[in-house]
Residue, then its C-alpha position, 0 to 999 in steps of 0.5 A: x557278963x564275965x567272959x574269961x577263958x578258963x579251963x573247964x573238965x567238960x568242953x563246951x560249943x555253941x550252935x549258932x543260928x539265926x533268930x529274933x529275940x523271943x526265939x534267943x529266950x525260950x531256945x534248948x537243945x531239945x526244941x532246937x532243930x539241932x537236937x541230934x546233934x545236940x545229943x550225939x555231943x553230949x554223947x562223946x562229952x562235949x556240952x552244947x548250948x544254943x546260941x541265937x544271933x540276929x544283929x540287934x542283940x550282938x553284943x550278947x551273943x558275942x558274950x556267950x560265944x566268947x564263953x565257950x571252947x568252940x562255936x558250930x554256925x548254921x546261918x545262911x548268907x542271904x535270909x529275909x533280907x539281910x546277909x552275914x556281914x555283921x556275923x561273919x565280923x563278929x565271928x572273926x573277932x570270937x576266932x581270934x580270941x580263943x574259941x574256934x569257929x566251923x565253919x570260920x568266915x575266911x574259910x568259907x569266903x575260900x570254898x562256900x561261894x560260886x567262885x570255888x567252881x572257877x577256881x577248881x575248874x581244873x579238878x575231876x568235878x570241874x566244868x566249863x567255867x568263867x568268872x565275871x570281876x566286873x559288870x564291863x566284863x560281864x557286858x563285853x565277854x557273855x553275850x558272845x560266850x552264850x551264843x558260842x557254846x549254848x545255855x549257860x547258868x549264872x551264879x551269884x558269888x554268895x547266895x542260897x535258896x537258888x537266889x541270884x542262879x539263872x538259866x540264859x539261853x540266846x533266842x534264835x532269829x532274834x537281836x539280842x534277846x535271851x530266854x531266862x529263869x531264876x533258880x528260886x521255887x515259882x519261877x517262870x521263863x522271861x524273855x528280856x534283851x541283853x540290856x535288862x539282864x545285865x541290869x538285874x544282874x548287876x547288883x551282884x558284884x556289889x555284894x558278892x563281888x563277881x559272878x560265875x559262868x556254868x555251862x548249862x548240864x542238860x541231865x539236870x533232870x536226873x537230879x542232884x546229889x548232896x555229897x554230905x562231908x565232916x572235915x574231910x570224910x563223906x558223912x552221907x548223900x542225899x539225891x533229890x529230883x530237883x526242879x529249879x532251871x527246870x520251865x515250870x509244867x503247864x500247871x503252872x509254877x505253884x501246882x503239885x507238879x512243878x514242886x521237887x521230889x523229897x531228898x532221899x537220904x543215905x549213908x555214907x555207905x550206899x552202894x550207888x555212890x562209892x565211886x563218888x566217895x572214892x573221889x571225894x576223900x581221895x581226890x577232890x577234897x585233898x586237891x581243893x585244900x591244896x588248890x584253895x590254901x585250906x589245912x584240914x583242922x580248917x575244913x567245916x565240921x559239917x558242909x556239902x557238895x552239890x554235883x548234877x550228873x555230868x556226860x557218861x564216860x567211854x565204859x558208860x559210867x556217871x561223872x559229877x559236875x560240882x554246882x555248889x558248895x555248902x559250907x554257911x549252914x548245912x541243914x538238913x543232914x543224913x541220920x548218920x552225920x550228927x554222929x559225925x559231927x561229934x567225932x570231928x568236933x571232939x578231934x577238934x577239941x582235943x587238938x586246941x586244949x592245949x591252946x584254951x588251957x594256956x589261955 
């Protein structure tokens, strides 16, 4: 496959997604599950194409990446079983040959894993937080931190679906046991000795590298918010009553009732969350770049921030405490955001034309 750069009067992008081979065939924008943002593309001119990626066909998907004038990626980094590691070097490889890549693998190793909430700990949506580099500093510094200031929440450097997230609460009147449960749906509290919970956690510097201490936020209940960006710009919320370090009901982990509600989806203009609109584009994403050495044509077209509801503040108003960053694969999105998108997208265009053109 021929794959000279070339200018072209249309620009191009690929939407990157995860797929096997009978996928990759009959895949269009129109069966995708991307079509809006297809369509709000095609709108400010840019053409789309699908591009679907598992590691046994590689080499044609970097062929068709390296076809194109930029590649938008929704692959998250845990799925079935296998993680980015081929991708996020195949995609470093498409980069640095001309096309651009949102969100690109380095800027992701930066913002879209838990050690973002250590190392922005002393930003507004900061919390009490640790980091674990190694299992002998797991070892030697939890079991005191947990029984000093109460449940605390661990998180796996790179994960998703609740994957390698646990509640760990210390067992009083007992010697060295802990109360936990996993983030992922039909989980159930187990009660386990130190040894046992290292043990299960200890893989996760292998792949992550570290692990991230929370402090456990007790309005967990009031649910979480998904504060939607585009680059540096809210694109919409999304809060949902969420279920996950939440024991399951008497009914049981799978019954109706232990299930989380729908997302509620809202635009970037929802009354309710102003204030943390406000913060967001005025404080915290500026604050964040600076902290994380991160330029803003580098930021992701699309990618979210979780908050759960922090303490109330002396005049009664919510505060935010970040629980995660999404910045992998995005999905779904607010009605509002394809449109976003294409905007980011197309200013992205029109700032690397002059590079593709003289490539």
């Amino acid at each position: 496959m021929d794959t000279e750069r070339h200018s072209s009067p249309r620009q191009t992008v690929a939407i990157l997604s995860r797929g096997d081979a009978a996928v990759r065939r009959d895949a269009t924008a129109q069966n995708s599950r991307f079509v809006r943002v297809f369509e709000a593309l095609a709108t400010v001119g840019i053409e789309a194409s699908p591009a679907i990626y598992d590691e046994s066909f590689a080499g044609a998907v970097r062929d068709q990446l390296l076809a194109a004038d930029g590649v938008l990626v929704w692959v998250d980094p845990i799925h079935q079983g296998k993680t980015r590691a081929g991708l996020d070097a195949l995609l470093r490889d498409v980069a640095a040959q001309g096309p651009w890549v949102s969100a690109h693998p380095d800027v992701i190793l930066k913002m879209g894993v838990k050690d973002v909430l250590y190392r922005t700990r002393h930003l507004g949506w900061g919390a009490d937080t640790y980091r674990y580099d190694t299992a002998a500093s797991f070892r030697s510094e939890f079991p005191a931190r947990l029984r000093t200031d109460g449940p605390r929440v661990l998180k796996q450097n790179r994960g998703n679906g609740g994957q390698g997230v646990w509640k760990v609460e210390a067992l009083p009147g007992t010697d060295g046991v802990v109360r936990v449960l996993h983030a992922q749906r039909g989980s159930i509290p187990e009660d386990m000795p130190f040894d046992a919970l290292f043990a299960r956690c200890e893989p996760y510097f292998g792949w992550g590298g570290c692990i991230i201490d929370q402090a456990f936020q007790p309005r967990l209940a009031d649910g979480m918010i998904r504060c939607y960006m585009s680059s540096a710009k809210v694109a919409g919320f999304g809060h949902q009553k969420i279920k996950a370090l939440v024991p399951p009901p008497p009914q049981g982990p799978d019954s109706p009732e232990a299930q989380p509600g729908p997302r509620i989806m809202y635009g970037p203009d929802a009354p309710q969350f102003q204030a943390l609109r406000r913060s967001m584009e005025d404080e915290w994403t500026p604050q964040m770049m600076a902290t994380l050495g991160i330029d803003e044509p580098s930021l992701p077209v699309i990618w979210d921030a979780d908050f759960l509801y922090g303490p109330k503040d002396a005049a009664g108003a919510d505060t935010y405490v970040l629980c995660e960053i999404n910045a992998s694969s995005c999905f779904a999105i607010p009605d509002e955001a394809p449109a976003a998108i294409a905007r980011t997208v197309k200013q992205r265009m029109l700032r690397t034309t002059g590079v593709h053109s003289d490539a």
